[in-house]
N, C-alpha and C positions, 0 to 999 in steps of 0.2 A: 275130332280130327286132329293130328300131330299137324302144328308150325312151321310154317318154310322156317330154315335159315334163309338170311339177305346178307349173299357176301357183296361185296363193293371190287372192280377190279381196280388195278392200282389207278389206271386212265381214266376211269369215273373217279376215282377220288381227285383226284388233281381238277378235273373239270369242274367239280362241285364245287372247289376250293377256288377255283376261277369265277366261275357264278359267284358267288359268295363277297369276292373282291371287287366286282363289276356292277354289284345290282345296285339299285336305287333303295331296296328294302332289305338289306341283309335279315332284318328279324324274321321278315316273311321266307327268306331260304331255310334259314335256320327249323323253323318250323314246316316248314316243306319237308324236306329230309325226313326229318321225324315224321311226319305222317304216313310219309312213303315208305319207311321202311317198316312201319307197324301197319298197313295195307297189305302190302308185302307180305309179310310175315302171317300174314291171317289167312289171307286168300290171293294171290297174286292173279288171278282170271279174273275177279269182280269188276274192275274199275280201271281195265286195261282193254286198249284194243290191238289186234295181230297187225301188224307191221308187213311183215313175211311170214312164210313158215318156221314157224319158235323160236321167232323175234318179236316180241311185246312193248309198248309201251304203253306209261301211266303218266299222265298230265296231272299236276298237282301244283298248280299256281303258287311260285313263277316258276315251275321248275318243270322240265320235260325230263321224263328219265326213259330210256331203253335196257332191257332185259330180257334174260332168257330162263328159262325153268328147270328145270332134272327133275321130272317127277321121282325118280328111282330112290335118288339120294335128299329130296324136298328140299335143295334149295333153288332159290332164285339169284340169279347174277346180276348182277347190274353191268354194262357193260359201257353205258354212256348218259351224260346229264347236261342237258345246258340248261339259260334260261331260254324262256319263252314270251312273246312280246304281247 
């Protein structure tokens, strides 16, 4: 099976980059990210639950992330990330 691309929008990036600034464990964000975006990248439905209709998110301690899919074009979006308590 071909790989999602995991684009980041800009708003997610700044959040992330928010998180990141905020958390008590920056290393655990740092490796958040990276997990999620290689989850992501493999199967974005495994380890995510529907929010709304093709609105997704994936919890990956400490990090919530929201997303949406394009089967068409495979990738997934991120559209938002905070942490989670």
């Amino acid at each position: 099976m071909t790989p999602f691309e995991v684009d980041w929008e800009p708003f997610a990036l700044a959040a992330l980059a928010e998180a990141y600034l905020h958390s008590t464990d920056r290393p655990g964000v740092v490796v958040a990210q990276a997990a999620a975006d290689a989850l992501l990248a493999a199967d974005p439905y495994s380890h995510s639950v529907e929010l709304s209709e093709g609105l997704l998110k994936l919890v990956i301690g400490p990090l919530g992330i929201v997303f949406f899919v394009d089967e068409t074009t495979r990738v997934v979006t991120i559209s938002g990330v905070g942490l989670i308590p």
